[in-house]
C-alpha positions as CSV (number, residue, x, y, z in Angstrom):
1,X,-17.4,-38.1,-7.5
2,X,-15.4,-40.8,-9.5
3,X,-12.4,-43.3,-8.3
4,X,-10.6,-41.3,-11.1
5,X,-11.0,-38.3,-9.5
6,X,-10.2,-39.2,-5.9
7,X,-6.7,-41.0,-7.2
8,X,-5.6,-38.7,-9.1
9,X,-5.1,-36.4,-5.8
10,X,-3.0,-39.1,-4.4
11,X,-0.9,-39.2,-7.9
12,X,-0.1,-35.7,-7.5
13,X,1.1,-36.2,-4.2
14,X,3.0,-39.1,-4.9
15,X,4.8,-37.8,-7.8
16,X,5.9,-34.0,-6.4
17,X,6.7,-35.7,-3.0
18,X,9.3,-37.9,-5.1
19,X,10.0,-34.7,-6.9
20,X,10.2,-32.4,-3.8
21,X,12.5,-35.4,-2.2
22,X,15.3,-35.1,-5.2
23,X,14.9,-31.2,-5.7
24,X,15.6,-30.6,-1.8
25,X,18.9,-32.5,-2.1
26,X,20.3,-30.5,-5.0
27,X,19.1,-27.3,-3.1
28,X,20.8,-28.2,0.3
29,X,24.2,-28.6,-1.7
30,X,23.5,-25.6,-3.5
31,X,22.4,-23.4,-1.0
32,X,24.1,-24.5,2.3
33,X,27.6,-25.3,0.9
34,X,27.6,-28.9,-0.9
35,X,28.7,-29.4,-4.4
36,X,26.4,-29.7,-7.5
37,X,26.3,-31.0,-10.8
38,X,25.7,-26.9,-12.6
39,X,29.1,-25.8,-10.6
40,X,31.0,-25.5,-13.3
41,X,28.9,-23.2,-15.5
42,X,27.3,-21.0,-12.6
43,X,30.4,-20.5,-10.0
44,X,32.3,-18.4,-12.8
45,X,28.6,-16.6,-12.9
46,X,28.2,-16.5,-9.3
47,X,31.8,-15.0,-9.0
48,X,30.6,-12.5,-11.7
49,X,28.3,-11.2,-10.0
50,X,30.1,-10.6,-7.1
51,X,32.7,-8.8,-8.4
52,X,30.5,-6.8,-10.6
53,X,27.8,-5.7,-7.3
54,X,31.0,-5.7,-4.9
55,X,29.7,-7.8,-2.9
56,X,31.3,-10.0,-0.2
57,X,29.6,-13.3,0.2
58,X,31.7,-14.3,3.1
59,X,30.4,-11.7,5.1
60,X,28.2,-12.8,8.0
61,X,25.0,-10.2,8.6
62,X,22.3,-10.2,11.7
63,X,19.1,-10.0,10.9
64,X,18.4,-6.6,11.0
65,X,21.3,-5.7,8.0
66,X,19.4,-9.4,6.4
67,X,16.1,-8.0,6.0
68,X,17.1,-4.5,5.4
69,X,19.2,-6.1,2.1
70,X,15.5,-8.4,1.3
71,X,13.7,-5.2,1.7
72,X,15.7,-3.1,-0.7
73,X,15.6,-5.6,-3.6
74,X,11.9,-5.8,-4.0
75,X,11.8,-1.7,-3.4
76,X,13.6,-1.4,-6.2
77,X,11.8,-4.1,-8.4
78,X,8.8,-2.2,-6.9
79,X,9.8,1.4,-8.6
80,X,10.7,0.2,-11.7
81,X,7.5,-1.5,-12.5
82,X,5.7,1.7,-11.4
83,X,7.6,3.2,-14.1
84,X,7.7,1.0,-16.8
85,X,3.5,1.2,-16.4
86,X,3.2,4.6,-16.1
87,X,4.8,4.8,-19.3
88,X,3.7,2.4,-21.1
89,X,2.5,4.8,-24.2
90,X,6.0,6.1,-24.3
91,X,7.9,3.1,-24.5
92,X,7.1,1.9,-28.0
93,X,9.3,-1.1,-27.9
94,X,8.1,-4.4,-27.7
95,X,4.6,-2.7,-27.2
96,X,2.2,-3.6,-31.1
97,X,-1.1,-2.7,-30.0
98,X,-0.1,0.2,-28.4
99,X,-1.4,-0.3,-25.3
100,X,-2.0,3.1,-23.2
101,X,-1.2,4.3,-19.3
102,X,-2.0,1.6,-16.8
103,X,-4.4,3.9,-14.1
104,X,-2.3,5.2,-11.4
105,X,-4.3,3.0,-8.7
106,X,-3.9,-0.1,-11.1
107,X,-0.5,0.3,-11.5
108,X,0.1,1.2,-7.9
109,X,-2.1,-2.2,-7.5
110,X,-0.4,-4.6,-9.7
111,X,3.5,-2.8,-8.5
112,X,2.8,-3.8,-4.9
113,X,1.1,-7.6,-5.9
114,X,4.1,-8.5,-8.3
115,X,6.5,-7.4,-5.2
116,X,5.2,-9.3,-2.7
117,X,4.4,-12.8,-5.0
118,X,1.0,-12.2,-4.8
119,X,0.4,-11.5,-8.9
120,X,-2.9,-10.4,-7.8
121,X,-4.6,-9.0,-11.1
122,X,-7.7,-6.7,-11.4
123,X,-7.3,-6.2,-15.0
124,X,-6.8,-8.2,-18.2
125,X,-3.3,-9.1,-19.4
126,X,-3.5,-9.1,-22.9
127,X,-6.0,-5.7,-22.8
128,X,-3.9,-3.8,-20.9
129,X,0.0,-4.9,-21.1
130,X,2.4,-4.4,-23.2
131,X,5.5,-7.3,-23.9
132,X,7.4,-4.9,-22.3
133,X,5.5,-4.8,-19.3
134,X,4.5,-8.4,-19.3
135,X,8.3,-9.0,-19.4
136,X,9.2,-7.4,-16.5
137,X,6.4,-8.8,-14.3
138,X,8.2,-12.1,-15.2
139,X,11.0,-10.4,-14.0
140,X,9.1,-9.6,-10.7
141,X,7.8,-13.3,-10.5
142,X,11.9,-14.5,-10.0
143,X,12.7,-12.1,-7.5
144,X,9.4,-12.1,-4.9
145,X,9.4,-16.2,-4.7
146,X,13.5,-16.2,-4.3
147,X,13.2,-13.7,-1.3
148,X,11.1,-16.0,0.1
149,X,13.5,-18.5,-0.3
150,X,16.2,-16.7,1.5
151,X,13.3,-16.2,4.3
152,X,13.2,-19.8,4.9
153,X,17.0,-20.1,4.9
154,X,17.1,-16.9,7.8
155,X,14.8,-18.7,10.1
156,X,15.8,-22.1,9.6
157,X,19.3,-21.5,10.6
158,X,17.9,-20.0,14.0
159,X,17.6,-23.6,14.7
160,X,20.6,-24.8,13.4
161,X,23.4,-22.5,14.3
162,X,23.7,-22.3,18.2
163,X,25.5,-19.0,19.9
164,X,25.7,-17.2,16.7
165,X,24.6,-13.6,16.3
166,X,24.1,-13.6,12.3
167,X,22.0,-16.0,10.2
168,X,23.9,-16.0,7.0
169,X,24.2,-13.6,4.3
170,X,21.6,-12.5,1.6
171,X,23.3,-11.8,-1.7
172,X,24.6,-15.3,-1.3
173,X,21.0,-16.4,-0.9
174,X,19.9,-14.5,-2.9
175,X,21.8,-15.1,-6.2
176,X,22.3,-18.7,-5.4
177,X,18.5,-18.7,-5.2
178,X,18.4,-17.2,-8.4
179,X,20.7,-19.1,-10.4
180,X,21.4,-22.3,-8.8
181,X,17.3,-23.2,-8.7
182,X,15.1,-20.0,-10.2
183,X,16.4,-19.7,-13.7
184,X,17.5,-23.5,-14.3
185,X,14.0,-24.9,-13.9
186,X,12.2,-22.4,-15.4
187,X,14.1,-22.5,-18.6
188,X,12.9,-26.4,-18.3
189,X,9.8,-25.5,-17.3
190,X,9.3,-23.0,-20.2
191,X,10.8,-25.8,-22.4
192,X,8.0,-28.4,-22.3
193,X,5.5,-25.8,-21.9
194,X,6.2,-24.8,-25.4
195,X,6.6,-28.4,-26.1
196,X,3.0,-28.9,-25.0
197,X,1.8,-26.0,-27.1
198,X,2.1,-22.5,-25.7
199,X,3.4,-19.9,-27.4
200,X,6.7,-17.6,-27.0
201,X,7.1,-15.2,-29.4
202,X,6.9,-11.5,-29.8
203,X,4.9,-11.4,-33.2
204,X,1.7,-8.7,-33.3
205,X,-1.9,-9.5,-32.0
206,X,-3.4,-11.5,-35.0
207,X,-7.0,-10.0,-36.3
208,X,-9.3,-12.9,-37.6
209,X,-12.7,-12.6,-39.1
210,X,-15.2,-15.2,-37.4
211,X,-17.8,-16.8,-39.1
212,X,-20.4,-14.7,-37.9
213,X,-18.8,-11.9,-39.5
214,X,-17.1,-10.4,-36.3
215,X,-13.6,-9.3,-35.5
216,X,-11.5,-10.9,-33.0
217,X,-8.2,-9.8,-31.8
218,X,-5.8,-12.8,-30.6
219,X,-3.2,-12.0,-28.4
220,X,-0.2,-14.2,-27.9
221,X,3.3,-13.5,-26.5
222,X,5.7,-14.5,-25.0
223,X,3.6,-16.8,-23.0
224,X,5.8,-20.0,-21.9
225,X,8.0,-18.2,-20.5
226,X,5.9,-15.9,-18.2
227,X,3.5,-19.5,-17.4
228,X,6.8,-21.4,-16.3
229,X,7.8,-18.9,-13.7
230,X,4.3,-18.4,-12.7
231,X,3.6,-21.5,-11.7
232,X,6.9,-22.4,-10.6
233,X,6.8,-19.8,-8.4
234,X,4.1,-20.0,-7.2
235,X,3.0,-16.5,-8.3
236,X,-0.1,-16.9,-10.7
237,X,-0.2,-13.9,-12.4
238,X,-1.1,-15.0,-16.0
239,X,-0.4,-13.4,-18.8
240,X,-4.1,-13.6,-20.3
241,X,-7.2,-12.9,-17.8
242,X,-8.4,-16.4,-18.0
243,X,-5.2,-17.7,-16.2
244,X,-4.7,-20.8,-16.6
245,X,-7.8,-22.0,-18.8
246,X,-6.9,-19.5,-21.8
247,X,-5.6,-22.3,-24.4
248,X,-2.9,-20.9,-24.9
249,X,-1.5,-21.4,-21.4
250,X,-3.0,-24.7,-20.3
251,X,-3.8,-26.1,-24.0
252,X,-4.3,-29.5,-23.0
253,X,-4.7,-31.7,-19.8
254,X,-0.8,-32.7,-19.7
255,X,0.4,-28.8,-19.9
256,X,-2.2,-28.4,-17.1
257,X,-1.1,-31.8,-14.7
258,X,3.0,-30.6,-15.8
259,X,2.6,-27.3,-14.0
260,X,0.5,-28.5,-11.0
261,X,3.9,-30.3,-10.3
262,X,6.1,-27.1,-11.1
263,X,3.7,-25.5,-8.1
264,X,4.4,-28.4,-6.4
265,X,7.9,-29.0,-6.4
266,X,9.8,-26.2,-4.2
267,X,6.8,-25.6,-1.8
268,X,7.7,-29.9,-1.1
269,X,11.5,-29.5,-1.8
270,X,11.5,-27.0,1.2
271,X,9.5,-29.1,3.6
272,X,12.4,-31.9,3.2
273,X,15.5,-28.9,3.0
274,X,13.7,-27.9,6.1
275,X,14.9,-31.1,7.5
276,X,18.6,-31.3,6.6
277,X,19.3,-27.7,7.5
278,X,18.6,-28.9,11.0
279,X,20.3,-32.4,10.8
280,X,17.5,-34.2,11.7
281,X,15.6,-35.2,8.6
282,X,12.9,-37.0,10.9
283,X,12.0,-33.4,12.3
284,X,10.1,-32.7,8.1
285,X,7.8,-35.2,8.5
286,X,5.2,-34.6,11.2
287,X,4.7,-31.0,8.9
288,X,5.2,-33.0,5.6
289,X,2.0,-35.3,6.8
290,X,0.2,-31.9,8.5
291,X,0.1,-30.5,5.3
292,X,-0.8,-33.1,3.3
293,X,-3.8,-34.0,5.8
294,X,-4.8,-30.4,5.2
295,X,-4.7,-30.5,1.4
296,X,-6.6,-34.1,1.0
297,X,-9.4,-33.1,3.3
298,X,-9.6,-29.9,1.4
299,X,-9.5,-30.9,-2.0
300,X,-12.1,-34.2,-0.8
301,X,-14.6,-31.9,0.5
302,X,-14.3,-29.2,-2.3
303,X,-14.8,-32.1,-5.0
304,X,-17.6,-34.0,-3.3
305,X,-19.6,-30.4,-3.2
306,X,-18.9,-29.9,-6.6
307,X,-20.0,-33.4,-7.9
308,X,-23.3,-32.7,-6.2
309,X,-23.6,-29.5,-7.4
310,X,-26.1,-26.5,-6.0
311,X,-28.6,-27.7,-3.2
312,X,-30.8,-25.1,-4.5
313,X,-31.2,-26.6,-7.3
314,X,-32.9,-30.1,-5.5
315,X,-34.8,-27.8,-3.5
316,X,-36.7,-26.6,-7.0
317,X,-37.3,-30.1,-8.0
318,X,-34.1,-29.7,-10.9
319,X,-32.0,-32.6,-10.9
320,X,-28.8,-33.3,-12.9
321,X,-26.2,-36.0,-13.2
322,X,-23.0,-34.2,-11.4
323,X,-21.4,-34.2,-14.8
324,X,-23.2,-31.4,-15.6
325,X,-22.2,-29.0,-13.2
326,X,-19.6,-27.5,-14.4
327,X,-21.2,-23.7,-14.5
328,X,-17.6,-21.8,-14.1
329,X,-15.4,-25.3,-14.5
330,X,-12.8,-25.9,-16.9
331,X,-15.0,-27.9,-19.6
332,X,-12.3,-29.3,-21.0
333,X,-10.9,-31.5,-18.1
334,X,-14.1,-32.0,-15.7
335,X,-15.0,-31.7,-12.3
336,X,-12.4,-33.7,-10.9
337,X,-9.5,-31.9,-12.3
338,X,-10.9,-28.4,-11.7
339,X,-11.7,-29.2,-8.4
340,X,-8.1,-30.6,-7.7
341,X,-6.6,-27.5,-9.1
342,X,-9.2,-24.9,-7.4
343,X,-7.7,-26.2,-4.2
344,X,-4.2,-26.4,-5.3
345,X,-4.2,-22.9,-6.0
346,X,-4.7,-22.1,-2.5
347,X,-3.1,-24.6,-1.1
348,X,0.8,-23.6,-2.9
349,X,-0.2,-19.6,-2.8
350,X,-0.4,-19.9,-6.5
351,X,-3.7,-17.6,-7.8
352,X,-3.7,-19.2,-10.8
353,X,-7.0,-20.7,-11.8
354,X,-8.6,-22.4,-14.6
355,X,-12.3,-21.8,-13.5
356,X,-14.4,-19.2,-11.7
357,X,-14.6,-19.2,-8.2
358,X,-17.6,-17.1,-7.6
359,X,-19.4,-20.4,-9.4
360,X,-18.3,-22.7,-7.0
361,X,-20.9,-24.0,-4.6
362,X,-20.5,-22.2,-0.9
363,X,-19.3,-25.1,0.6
364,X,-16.5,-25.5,-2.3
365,X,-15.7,-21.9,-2.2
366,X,-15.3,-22.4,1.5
367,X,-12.3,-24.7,1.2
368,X,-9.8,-21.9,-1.1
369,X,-11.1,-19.4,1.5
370,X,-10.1,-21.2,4.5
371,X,-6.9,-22.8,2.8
372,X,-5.6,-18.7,2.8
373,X,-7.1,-17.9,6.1
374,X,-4.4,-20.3,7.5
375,X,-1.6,-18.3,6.3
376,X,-1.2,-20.3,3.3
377,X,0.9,-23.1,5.4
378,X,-0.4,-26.3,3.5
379,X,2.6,-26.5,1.1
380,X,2.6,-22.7,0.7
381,X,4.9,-20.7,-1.9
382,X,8.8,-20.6,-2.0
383,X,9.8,-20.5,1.7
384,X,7.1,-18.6,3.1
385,X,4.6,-21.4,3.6
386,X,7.2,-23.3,5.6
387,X,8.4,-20.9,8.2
388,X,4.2,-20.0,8.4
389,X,4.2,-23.7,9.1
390,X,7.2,-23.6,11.8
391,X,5.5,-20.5,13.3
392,X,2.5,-23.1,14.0
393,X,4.7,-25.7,15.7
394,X,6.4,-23.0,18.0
395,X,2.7,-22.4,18.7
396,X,1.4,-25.9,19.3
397,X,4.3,-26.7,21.5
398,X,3.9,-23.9,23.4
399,X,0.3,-24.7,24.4
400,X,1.3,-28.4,25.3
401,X,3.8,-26.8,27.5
402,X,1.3,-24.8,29.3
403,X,-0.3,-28.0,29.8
404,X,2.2,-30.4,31.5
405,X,3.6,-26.8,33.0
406,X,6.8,-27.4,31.4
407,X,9.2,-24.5,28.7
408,X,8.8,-25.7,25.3
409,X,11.8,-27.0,23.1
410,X,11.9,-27.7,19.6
411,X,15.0,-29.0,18.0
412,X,17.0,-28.2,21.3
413,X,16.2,-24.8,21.6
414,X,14.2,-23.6,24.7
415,X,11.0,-21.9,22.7
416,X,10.8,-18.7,25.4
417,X,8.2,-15.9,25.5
418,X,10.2,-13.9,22.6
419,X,9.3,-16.7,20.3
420,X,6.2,-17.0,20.8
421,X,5.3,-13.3,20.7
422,X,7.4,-13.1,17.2
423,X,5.5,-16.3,15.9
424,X,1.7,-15.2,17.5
425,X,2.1,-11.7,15.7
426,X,3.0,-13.1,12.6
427,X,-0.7,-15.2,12.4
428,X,-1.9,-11.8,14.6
429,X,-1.5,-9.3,11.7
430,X,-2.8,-10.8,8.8
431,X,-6.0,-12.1,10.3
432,X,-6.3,-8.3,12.2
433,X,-6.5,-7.2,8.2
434,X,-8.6,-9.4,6.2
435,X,-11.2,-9.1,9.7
436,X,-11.0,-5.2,9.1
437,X,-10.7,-4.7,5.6
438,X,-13.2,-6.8,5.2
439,X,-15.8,-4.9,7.9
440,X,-15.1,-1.3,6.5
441,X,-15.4,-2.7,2.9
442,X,-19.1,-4.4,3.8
443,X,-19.9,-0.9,5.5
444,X,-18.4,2.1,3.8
445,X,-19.9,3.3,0.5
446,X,-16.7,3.0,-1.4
447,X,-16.7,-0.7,-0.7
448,X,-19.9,-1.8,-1.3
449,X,-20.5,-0.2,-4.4
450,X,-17.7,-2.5,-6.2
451,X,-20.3,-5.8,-4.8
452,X,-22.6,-7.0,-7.7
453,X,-23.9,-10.2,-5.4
454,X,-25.8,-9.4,-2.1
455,X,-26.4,-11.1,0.6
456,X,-24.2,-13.8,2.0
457,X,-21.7,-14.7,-1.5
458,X,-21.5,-10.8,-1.5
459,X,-19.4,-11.2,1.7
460,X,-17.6,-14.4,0.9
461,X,-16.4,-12.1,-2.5
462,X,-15.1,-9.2,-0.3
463,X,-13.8,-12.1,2.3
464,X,-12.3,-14.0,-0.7
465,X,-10.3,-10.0,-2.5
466,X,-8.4,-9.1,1.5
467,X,-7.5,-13.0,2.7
468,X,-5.8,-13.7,-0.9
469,X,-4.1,-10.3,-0.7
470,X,-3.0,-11.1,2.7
471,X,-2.5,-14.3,2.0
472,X,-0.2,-13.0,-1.3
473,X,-2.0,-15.9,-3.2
474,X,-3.7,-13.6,-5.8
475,X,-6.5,-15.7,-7.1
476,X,-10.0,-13.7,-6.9
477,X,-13.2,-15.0,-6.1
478,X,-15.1,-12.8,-8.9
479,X,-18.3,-10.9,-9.1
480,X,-16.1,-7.9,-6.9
481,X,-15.5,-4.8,-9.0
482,X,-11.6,-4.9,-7.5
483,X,-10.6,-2.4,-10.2
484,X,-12.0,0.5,-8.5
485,X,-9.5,3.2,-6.4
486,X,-11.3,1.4,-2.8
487,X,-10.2,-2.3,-3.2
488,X,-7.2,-1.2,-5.6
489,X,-5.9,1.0,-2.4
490,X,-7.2,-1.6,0.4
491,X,-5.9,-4.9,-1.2
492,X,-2.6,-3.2,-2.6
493,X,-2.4,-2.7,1.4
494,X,-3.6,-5.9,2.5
495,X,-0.7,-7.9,0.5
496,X,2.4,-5.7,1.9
497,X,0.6,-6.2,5.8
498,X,0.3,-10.2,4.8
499,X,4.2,-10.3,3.3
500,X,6.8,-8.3,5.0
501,X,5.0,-7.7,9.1
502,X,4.0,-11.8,8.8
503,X,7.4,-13.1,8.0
504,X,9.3,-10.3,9.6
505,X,9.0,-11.4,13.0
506,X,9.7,-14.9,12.2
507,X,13.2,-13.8,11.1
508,X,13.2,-12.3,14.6
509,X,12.8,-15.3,15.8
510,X,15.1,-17.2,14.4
511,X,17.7,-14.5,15.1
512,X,16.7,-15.2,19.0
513,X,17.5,-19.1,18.6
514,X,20.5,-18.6,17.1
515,X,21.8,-17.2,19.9
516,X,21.2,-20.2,22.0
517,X,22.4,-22.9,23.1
518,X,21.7,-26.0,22.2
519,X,20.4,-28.3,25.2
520,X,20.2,-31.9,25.0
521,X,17.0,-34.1,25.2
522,X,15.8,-35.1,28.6
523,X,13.1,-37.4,29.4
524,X,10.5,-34.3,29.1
525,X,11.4,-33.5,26.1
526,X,8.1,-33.6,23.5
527,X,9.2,-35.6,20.5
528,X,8.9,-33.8,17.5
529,X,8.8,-36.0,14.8
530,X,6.3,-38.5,15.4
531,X,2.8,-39.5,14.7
532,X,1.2,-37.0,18.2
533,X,3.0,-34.1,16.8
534,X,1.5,-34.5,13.5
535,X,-1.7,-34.2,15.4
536,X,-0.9,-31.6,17.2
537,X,0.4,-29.5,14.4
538,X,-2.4,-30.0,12.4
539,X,-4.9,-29.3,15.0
540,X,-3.3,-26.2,16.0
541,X,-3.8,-25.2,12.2
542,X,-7.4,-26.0,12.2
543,X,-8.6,-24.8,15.9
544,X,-6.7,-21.3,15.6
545,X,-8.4,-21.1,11.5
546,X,-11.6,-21.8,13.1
547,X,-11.5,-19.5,16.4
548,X,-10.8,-16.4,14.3
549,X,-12.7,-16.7,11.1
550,X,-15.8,-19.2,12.2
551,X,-17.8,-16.1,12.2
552,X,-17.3,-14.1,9.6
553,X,-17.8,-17.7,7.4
554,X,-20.7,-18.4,9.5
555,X,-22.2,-15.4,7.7
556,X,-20.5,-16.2,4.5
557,X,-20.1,-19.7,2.9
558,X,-22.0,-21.4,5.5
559,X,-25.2,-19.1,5.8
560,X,-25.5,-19.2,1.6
561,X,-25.2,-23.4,1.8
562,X,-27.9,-23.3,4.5
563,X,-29.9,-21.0,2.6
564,X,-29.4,-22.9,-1.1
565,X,-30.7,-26.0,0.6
566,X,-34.1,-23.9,1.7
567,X,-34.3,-23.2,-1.7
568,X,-33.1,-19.5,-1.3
569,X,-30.8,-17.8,-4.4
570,X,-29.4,-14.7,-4.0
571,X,-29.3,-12.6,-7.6
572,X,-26.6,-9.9,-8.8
């Protein structure tokens, strides 16, 4: 490990925290009712839509008639990317090297992760795509991470409104979302990516001859546009299969540090908006400094095991400066930069990667894995990681209730056993999957055939495929065979379990509080927004990770670093 390495996690922080500070104030105004400086080009828009869609913004809904409206939009986003895929061969346009039928489960796959912001991938972009296609999975990648948006806005005002029966209305959210925050920033974002070097065109794959006398097809595209709402969004479906390290999407160490803080800055912004939805900007810090607790100690650990690179190695007598370890890194920026971004991607439910994970050392493969089996609450993608992240406060104070023998509050709402039902089932579900997915995969036929590594990283693999469907992060460990009908079927399952029955609920929930009323503080009130609740918060986090994965990790990650420091490999 090098100084250089360890600051420059505390530069990223520092810089989308300032970012996430400014961004939440333009999209409180926006969104809850303020003025902004893009009024007077996007009302007559805004207005335009309405009257176009019929729809009346005005028009308060309950949550039930909210999440039927969320539900409906990414159904139909849903069907017309089965479509478009299924015929692929057909639709000549925008389509030069022909590219043929996506495989029903692989379409059925890549449908259900583009709806539910997962972007999880078990194929190769530029192999299998079309521009057409490719352009409406960019497409897809506005509309799942603005849902989420609209999410956070449902439960948020659970806490805010008091006596109400409705919790806002969702084509307001919705299209604000989209044009008041979506569309403006990625046009930036696509901006300097192109800047920076990508490219964004439609021109035909160009054929060049290499020296040793072989063909080589380049694909390029329309590729600054897709990788600014990508990682904006927090999606991280890449247009080529090398994500992020392909140099045409992260050609240089500044492309790759500018959209780290486009991952960043609405997973922040919605930490602070969190705050003056409820009035009481005091109440975003204790989960402002939970989350960045989280992500230092796992992006410290994950680097340190990388610097020293496999144990097993020592164990043969094979030394080597930690330089060289960078089997599966990003050569071009180092260990200290991979590492940083291997846990970002976890850590802001982005997927998108710019090394291999199934090279990682067990330890530092253990950190993305756990950083998803929390729910994806340390920062999180757009809205979702937030109200994951309120679920665990309803949580913690409910057990520090039980123990002084006293109801919960939180931001003068009595938390009662509705609440905590809607906000245990939403951490309930998506653990119950991964768990199960995971068993049937390691046991049934059809699951094990698609795992090249046995032993211990063989589970870590098929550990890694359910908890970043369920997690909708979409990043993939490697050395699984994902593409086959099994994990195509199981995962495509696994990311509609980990989206719509996990943040369900929690709209529930916040449908219950805003029915309430709002009580004032008394002297046994547990203050919320202090130093012990940050404590709390994050400890809850950790202790319920632990309690319902420790095993299936002790016979994953764990078992593998034990056995690497005896000396033991385990070969594909």
């Amino acid at each position: 490990m090098t100084w250089q390495g360890i600051l420059q996690i505390f530069v990223l922080l520092a810089v989308v925290t300032v970012v996430g500070f400014f961004l939440s104030k333009y999209m409180y105004n926006a969104l809850e009712g303020g003025r902004t400086f893009m009024d007077r080009v996007l009302v007559p828009c805004e207005r335009g839509v309405y009257r176009i869609c019929g729809i009346d913004p005005t028009v308060e809904m309950r949550w039930t008639r909210y999440v039927f409206a969320l539900l409906m939009v990414n159904v139909v986003g849903f069907v017309i990317l089965m479509i478009l895929l299924a015929l692929q061969p057909v639709l000549t346009i925008f389509n030069p090297a022909h590219m043929p039928q996506v495989p029903f489960w692989v379409n059925l796959n890549t449908s259900i992760s583009f709806m539910t912001n997962t972007n999880w991938q078990n194929y190769g972009g530029e192999t299998t795509l079309s521009y057409l296609s490719q352009m409406w999975l960019t497409v897809q990648q506005f509309l799942s991470p603005v849902t989420g948006i609209c999410l956070l806005l449902a439960v948020v005002r659970g806490f805010s409104r008091h006596n109400a029966n409705t919790i806002g209305n969702f084509w307001r959210d919705f299209i604000r979302t989209l044009l008041w925050v979506a569309i403006p920033l990625a046009i930036v974002g696509a901006v300097v990516l192109i800047a920076l070097g990508s490219p964004q065109n439609l021109h035909a794959y160009t054929v060049v001859h290499t020296l040793q006398g072989h063909k080589q097809v380049i694909a390029q595209g329309p590729v600054a546009s897709m990788t600014s709402i990508m990682q904006l969004g927090d999606n991280g479906g890449g247009f080529f299969n090398m994500n992020a390290a392909q140099p045409f999407a992260g050609p240089n160490a500044a492309s790759i540090v500018f959209q780290l803080i486009l991952g960043f800055s609405v997973p922040v912004a919605c930490i602070f908006l969190f705050g003056k939805m409820v009035k009481n900007t005091r109440q975003a810090r204790p989960i402002y400094w939970s989350m960045v607790i989280l992500f230092v100690i796992g992006a410290l650990v994950l680097y340190h095991f990388e610097a020293v690179g496999n144990p097993a190695l020592a164990a043969h007598h094979i030394h080597l400066a930690a330089s060289h370890n960078l089997e599966g890194k990003e050569t071009r920026f180092g260990t200290g930069t991979t590492s940083l971004f291997e846990n970002s991607t976890t850590t802001i439910s982005w997927g998108s990667v710019i090394a291999s994970n199934d090279s990682l050392t067990p330890i530092g493969g253990l950190v993305p894995l756990f950083n998803m089996m929390t729910g994806e609450v340390i920062f999180g993608s757009w809205g979702a990681g937030m109200i994951g992240m309120i679920a665990y406060a309803v949580l913690a104070l409910f057990l520090a209730g039980l123990m002084v023998g006293r109801t919960p509050e939180y931001l003068g709402k009595k938390i009662e056993s509705f609440e905590v039902k809607m906000a245990v089932l939403s951490m309930v579900v998506p653990s119950l999957v991964i768990l199960v997915l995971s068993a049937l995969s390691v046991a049934l036929p059809a699951g094990k055939s698609g795992i090249f590594n046995p032993g211990p990283h063989g589970l870590s693999e098929v550990l890694y495929a359910f908890s970043s469907g369920v997690g909708n992060n979409g990043s993939a460990f490697g050395g699984l065979s994902s593409a086959t009908p099994w994990y195509s079927a199981t995962v495509g399952l696994a990311m509609l379990l980990g989206r719509f029955p996990m943040y369900i609920p929690l709209v529930a929930m916040g449908a219950s509080l805003a029915k309430k009323q709002r009580i004032p503080e008394s002297a046994g009130t547990f203050p919320t927004h202090g130093p012990l609740f940050t404590v709390l918060l994050t400890g809850t986090v950790v202790v319920v990770g632990a309690l319902i994965f420790f095993p299936a990790l002790a016979l994953g990650p764990f078992a593998e670093q034990f056995a690497a420091h005896a000396g033991k490999l385990f070969g594909g």
